[in-house]
C-alpha atoms as a printed R data frame, in Angstrom:
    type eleno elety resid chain resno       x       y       z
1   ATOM     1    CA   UNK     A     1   9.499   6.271  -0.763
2   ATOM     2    CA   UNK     A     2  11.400   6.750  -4.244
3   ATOM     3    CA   UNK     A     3  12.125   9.919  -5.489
4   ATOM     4    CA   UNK     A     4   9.439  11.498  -7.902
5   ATOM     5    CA   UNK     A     5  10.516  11.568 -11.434
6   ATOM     6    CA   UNK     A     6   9.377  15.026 -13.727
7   ATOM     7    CA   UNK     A     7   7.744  14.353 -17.276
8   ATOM     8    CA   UNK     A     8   7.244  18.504 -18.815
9   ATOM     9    CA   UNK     A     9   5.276  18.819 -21.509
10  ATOM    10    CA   UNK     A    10   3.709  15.603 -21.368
11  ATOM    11    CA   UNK     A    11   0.006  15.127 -23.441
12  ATOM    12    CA   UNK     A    12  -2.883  12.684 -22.849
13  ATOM    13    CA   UNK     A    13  -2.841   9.723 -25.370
14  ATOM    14    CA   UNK     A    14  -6.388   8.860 -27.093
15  ATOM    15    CA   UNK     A    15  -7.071   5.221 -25.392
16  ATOM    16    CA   UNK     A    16 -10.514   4.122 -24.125
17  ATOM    17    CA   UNK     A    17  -9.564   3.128 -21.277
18  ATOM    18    CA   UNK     A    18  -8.751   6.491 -19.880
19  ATOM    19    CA   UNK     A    19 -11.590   7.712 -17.488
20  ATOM    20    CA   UNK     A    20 -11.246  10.453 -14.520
21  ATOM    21    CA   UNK     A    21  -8.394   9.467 -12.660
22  ATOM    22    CA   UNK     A    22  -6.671   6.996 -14.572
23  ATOM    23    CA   UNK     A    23  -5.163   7.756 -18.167
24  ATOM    24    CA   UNK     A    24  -2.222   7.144 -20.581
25  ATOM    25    CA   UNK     A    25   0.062   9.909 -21.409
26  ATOM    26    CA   UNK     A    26   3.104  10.702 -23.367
27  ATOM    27    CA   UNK     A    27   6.045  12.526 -22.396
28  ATOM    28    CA   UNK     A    28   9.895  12.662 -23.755
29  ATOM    29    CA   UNK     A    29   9.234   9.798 -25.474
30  ATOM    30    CA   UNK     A    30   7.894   7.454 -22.822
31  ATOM    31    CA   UNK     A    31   4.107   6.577 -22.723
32  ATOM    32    CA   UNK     A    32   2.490   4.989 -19.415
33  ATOM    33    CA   UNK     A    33  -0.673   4.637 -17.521
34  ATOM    34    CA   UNK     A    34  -1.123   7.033 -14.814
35  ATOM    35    CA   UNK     A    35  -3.194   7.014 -11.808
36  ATOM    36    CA   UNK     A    36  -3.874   9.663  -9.976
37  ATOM    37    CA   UNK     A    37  -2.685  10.371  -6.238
38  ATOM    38    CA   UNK     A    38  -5.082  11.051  -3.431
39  ATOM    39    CA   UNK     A    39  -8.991  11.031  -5.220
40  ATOM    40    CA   UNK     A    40 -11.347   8.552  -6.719
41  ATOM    41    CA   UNK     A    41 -13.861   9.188  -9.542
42  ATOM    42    CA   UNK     A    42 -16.836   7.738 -10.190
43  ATOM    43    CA   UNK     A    43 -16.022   4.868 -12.414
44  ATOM    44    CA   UNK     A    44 -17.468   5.034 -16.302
45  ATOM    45    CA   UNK     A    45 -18.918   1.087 -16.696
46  ATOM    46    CA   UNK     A    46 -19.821  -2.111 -14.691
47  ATOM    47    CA   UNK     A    47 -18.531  -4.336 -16.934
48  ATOM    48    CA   UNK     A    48 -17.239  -6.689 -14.244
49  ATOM    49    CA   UNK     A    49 -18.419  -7.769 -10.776
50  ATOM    50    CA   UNK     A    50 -15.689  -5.693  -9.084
51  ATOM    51    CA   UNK     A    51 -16.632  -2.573 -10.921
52  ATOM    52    CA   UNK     A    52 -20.283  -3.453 -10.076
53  ATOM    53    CA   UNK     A    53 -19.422  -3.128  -6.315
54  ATOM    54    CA   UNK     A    54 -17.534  -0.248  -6.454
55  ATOM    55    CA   UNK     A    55 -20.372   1.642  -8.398
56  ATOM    56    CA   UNK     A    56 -22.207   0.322  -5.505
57  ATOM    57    CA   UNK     A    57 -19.650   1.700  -3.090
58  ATOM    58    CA   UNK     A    58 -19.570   5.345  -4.859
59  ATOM    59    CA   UNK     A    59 -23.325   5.741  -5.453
60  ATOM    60    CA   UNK     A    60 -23.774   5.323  -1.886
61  ATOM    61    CA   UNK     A    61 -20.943   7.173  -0.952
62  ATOM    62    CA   UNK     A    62 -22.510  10.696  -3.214
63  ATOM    63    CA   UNK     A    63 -25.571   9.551  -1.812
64  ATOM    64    CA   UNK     A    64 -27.348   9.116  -4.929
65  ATOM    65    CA   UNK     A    65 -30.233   6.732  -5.731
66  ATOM    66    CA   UNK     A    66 -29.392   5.800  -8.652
67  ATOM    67    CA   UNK     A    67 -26.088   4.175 -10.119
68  ATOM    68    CA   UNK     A    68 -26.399   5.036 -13.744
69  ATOM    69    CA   UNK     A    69 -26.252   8.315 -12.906
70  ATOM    70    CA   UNK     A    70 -22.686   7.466 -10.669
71  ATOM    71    CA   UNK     A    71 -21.786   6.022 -14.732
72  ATOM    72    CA   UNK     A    72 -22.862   9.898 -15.648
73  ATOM    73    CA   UNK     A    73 -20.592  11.578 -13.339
74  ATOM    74    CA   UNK     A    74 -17.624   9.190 -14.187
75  ATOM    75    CA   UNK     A    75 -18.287   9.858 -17.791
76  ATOM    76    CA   UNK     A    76 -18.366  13.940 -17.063
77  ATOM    77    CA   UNK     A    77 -14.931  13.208 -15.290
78  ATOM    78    CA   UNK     A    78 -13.231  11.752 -18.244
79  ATOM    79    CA   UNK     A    79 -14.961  15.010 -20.572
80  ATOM    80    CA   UNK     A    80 -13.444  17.381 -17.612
81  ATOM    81    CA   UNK     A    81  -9.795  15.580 -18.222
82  ATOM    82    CA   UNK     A    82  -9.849  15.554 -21.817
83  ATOM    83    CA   UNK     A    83 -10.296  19.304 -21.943
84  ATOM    84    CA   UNK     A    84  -8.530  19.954 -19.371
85  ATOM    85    CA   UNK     A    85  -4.956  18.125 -20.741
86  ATOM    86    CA   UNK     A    86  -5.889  18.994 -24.127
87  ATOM    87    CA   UNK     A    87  -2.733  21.180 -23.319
88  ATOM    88    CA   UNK     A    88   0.682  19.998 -22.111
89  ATOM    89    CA   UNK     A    89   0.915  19.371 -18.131
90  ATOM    90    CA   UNK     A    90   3.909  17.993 -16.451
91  ATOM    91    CA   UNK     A    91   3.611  14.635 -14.713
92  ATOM    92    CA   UNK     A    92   5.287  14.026 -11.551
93  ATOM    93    CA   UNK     A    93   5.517  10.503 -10.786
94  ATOM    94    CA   UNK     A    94   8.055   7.551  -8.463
95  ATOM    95    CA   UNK     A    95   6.211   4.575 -10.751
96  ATOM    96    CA   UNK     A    96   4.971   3.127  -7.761
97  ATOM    97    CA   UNK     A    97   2.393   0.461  -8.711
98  ATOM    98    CA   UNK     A    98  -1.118   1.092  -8.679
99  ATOM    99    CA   UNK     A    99  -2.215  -2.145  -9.810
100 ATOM   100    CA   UNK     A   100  -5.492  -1.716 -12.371
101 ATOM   101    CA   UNK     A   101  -6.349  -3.961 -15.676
102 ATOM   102    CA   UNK     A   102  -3.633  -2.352 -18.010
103 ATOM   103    CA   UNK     A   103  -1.143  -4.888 -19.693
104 ATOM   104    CA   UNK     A   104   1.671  -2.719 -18.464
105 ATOM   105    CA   UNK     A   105  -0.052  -1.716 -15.284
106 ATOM   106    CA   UNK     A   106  -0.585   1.217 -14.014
107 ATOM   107    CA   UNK     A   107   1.588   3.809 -11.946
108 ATOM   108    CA   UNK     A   108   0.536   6.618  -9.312
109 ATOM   109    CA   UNK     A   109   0.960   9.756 -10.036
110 ATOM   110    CA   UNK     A   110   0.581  13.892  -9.787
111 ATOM   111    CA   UNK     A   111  -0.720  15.833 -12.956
112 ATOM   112    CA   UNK     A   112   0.380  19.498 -13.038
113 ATOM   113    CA   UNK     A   113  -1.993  21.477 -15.934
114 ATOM   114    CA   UNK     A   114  -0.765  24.059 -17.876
115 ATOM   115    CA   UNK     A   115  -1.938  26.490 -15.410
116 ATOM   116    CA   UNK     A   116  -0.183  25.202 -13.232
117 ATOM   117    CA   UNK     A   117  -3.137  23.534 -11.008
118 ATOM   118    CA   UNK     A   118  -3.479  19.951  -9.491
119 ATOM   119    CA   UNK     A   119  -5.588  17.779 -11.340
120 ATOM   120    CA   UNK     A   120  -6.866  16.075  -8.402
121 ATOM   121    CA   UNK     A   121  -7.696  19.271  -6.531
122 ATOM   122    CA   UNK     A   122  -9.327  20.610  -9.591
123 ATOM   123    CA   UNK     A   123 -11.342  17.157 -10.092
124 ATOM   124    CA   UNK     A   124 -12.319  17.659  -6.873
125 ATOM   125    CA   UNK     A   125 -13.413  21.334  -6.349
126 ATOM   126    CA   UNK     A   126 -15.514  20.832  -9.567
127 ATOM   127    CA   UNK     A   127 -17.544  17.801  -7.594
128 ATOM   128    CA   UNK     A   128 -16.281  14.944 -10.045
129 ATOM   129    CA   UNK     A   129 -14.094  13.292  -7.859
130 ATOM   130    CA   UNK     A   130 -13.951  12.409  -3.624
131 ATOM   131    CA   UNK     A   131 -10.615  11.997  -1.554
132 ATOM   132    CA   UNK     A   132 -10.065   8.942  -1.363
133 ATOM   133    CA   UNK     A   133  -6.743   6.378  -1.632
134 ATOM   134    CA   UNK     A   134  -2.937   6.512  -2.146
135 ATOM   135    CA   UNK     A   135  -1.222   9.634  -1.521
136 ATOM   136    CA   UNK     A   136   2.358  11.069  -0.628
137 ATOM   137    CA   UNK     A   137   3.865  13.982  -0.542
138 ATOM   138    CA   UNK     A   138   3.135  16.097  -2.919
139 ATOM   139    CA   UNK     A   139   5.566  17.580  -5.769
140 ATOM   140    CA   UNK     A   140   5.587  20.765  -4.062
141 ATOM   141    CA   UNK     A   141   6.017  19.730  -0.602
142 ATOM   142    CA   UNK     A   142   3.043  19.051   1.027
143 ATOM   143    CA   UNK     A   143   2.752  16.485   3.161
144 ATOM   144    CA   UNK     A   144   0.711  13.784   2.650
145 ATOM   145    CA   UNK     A   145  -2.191  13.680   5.830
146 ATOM   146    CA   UNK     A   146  -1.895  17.556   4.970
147 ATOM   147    CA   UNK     A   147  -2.820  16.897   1.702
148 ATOM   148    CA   UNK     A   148  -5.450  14.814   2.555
149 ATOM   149    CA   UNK     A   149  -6.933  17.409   4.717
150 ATOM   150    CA   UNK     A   150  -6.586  20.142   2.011
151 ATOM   151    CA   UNK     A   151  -8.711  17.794  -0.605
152 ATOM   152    CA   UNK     A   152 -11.812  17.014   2.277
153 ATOM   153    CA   UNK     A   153 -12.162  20.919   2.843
154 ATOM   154    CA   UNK     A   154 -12.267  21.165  -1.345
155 ATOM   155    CA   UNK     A   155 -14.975  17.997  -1.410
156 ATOM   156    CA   UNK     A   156 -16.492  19.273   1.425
157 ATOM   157    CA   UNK     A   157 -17.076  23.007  -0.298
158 ATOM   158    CA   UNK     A   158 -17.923  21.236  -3.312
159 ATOM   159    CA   UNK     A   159 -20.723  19.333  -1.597
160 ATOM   160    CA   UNK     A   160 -22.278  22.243  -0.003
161 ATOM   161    CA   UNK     A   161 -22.806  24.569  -3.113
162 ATOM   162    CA   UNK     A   162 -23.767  21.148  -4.328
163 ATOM   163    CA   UNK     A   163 -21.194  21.011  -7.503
164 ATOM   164    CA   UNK     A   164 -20.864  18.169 -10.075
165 ATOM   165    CA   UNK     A   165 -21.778  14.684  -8.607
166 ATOM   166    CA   UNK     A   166 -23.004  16.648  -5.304
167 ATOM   167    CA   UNK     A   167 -25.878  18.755  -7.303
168 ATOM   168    CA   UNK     A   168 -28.212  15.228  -7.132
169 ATOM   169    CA   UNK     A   169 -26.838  14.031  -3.856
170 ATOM   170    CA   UNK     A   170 -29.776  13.575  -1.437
171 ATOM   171    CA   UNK     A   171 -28.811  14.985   1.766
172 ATOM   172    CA   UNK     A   172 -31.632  13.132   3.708
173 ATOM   173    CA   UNK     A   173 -30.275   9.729   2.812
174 ATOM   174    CA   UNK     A   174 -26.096   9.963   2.178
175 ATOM   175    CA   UNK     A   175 -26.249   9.114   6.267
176 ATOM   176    CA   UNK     A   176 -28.835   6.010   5.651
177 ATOM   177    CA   UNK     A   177 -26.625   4.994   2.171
178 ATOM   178    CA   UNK     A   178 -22.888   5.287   4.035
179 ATOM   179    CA   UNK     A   179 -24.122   3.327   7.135
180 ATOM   180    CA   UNK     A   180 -25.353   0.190   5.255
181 ATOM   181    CA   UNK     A   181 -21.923   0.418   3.619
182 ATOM   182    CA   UNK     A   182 -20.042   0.473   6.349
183 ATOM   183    CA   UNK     A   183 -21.911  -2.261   7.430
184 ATOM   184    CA   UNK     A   184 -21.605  -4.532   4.750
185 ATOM   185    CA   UNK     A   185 -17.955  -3.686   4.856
186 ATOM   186    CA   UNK     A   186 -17.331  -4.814   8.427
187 ATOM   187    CA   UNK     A   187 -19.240  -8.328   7.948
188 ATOM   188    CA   UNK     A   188 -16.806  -8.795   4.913
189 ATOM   189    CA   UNK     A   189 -13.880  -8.189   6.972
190 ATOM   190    CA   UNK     A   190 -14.852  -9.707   9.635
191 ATOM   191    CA   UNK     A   191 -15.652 -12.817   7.545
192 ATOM   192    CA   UNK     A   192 -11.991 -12.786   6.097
193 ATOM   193    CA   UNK     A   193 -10.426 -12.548   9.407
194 ATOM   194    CA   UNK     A   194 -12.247 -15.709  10.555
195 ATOM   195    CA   UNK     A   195 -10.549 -17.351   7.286
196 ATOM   196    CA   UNK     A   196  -7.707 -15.927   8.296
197 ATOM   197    CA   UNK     A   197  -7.600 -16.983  12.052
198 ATOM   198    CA   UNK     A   198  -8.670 -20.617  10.429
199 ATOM   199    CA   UNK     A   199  -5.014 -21.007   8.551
200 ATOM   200    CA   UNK     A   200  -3.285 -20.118  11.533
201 ATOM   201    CA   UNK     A   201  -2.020 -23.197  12.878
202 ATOM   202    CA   UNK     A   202  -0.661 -21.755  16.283
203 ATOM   203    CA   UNK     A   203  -3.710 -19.939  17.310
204 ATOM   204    CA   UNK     A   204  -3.289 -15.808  18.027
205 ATOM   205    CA   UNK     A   205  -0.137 -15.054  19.323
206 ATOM   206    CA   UNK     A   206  -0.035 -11.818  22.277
207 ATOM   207    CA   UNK     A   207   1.461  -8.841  21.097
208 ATOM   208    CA   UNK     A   208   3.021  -7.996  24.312
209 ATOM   209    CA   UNK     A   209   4.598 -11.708  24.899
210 ATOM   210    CA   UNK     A   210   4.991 -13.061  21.700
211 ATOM   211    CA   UNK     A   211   9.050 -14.257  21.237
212 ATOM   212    CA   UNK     A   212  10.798 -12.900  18.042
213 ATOM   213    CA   UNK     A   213  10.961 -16.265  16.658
214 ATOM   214    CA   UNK     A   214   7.168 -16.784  16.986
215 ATOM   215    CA   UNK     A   215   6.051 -13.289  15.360
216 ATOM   216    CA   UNK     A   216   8.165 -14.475  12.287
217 ATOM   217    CA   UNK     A   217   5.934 -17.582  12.207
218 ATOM   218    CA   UNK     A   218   3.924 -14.965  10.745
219 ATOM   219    CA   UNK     A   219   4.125 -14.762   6.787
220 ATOM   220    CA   UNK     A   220   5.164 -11.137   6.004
221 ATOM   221    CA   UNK     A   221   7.540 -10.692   9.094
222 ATOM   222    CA   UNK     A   222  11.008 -10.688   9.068
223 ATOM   223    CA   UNK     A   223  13.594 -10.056  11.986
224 ATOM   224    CA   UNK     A   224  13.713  -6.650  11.266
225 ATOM   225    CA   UNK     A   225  10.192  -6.085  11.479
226 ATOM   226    CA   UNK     A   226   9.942  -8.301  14.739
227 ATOM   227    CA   UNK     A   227  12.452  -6.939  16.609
228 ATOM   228    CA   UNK     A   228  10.399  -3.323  15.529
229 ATOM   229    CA   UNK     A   229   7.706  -4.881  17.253
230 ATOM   230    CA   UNK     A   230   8.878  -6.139  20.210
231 ATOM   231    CA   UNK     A   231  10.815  -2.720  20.901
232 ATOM   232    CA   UNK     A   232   7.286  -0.656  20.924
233 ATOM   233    CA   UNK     A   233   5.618  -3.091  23.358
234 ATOM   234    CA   UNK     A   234   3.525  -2.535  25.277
235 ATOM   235    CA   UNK     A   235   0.546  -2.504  22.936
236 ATOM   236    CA   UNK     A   236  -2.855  -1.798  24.218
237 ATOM   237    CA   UNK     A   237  -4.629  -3.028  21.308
238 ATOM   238    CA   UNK     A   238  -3.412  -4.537  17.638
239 ATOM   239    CA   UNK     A   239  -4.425  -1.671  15.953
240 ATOM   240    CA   UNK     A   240  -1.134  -0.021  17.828
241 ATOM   241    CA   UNK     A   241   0.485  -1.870  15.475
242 ATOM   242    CA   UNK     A   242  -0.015   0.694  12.227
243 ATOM   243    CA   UNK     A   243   2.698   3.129  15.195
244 ATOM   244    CA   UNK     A   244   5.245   0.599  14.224
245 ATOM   245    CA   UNK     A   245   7.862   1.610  11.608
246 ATOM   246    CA   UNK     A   246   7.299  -0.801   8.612
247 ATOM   247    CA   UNK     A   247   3.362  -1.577   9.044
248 ATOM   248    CA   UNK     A   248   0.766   0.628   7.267
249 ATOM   249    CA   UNK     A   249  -2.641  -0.291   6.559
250 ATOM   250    CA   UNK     A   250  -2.941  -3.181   4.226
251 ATOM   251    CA   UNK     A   251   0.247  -5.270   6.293
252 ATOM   252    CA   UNK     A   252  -1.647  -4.339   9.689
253 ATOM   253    CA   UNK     A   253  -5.099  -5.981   7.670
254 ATOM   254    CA   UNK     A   254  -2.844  -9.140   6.269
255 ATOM   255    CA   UNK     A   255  -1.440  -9.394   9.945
256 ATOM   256    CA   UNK     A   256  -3.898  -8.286  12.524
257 ATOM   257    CA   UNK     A   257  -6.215 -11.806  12.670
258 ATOM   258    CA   UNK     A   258  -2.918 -13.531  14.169
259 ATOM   259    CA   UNK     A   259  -2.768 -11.445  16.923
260 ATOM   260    CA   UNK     A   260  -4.263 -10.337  20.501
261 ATOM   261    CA   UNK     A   261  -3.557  -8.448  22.855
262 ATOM   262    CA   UNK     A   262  -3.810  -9.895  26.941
263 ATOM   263    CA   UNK     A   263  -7.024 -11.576  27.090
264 ATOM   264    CA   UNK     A   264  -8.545  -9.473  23.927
């Protein structure tokens, strides 16, 4: 990964499309949209179908009822940030892309306040946020599954003195709202590896078998990436795969419906 980049005394640029976890800012002259490492917030509109679903998504995910008030707790998120950066913070940030609707698109990032606290911890602790996405190591040196771990023990305080977002969760149906989630999750991937397995003209190829030349049949895999392959075999299952140096979540998704592993 690139080297983070420092931005002191940077300050939050008045734009409506800032919400919780995703804002402009300005710093030594250079504005851009930032997105925050490591958490989610509850998004601020449904103004399209794909922010429709992921209000869906959240709502379930607080276990709340109802998704206006998910719209509530996003726009309590964007209050929280305002006041929080009304002072100058330092932004830490590689400009990897995180993709989003801005005409310059966005980049991930780490916001350092003027007290020197994470924004994304702080988002967190004060229930207005959930670990969830991108992350790296941190600016400070913390890796990034420890980081991870760090923000579920903060969301997972935060949910039991019921804080922010978790004061109307109801704790006899998060299980019930998570579970149909999950479920509707798993038929949609399951539908798009089907699609998937449908282009391939050459059927699945075995993990353990498969010939250099035939794994880069497969579109995102070079020789460098094969040969990485063939040198962990054996595999007991694709998702062994994500071991390999080179393949991390969303390649192992793009490439996993080409493959099997013995008679799998």
């Amino acid at each position: 990964a690139a080297d983070l980049q420092m931005f002191p005394n940077a300050k939050l640029m008045n734009n409506t499309a800032n919400d919780g976890d995703s804002f402009f800012v300005e710093s030594e002259g250079k504005s851009f949209h930032v997105r925050l490492y490591f958490v989610d917030c509850p998004e601020t509109s449904t103004s399209s179908k794909s922010d429709a679903r992921r209000v869906r998504e959240q709502t379930r995910y607080f276990g709340l009822s109802q998704a206006t008030r998910t719209i509530h707790f996003g726009n309590e998120a964007t209050t929280f940030i305002e006041r929080i950066l009304s002072k100058p913070f330092t932004v830490h940030t590689a400009f990897a892309s995180a993709l989003g609707r801005s005409a310059k698109g966005r980049v991930y990032g780490f916001i350092t306040t003027a007290n020197g606290d994470d924004l994304a911890s702080l988002l967190v602790k004060n229930g207005l946020a959930r670990t969830h996405g991108i992350g790296r190591k941190t600016p400070n040196g913390i890796p990034r599954n420890e980081m991870i771990e760090r923000l579920r023990d903060i969301e997972t305080s935060a949910m039991l003195k019921r804080i922010g977002i978790w004061s109307e969760s109801d704790p006899d149906m998060i299980a019930e709202f998570r579970a149909k989630q999950r479920s509707e999750d798993q038929e949609l991937k399951e539908l798009q590896s089907q699609v998937e397995k449908a282009k391939s003209p050459q059927g699945l190829l075995d993990l353990n078998t498969a010939t250099e030349k035939e794994l880069q049949t497969i579109k995102g895999i070079g020789s460098v990436l094969a040969t990485r392959i063939i040198a962990g075999r054996p595999y007991k299952t694709v998702d062994d795969l994500i071991k390999v140096k080179g393949i991390g979540p969303k390649k192992l998704e793009k490439i996993r419906p080409y493959f099997a592993v013995g008679k799998e």
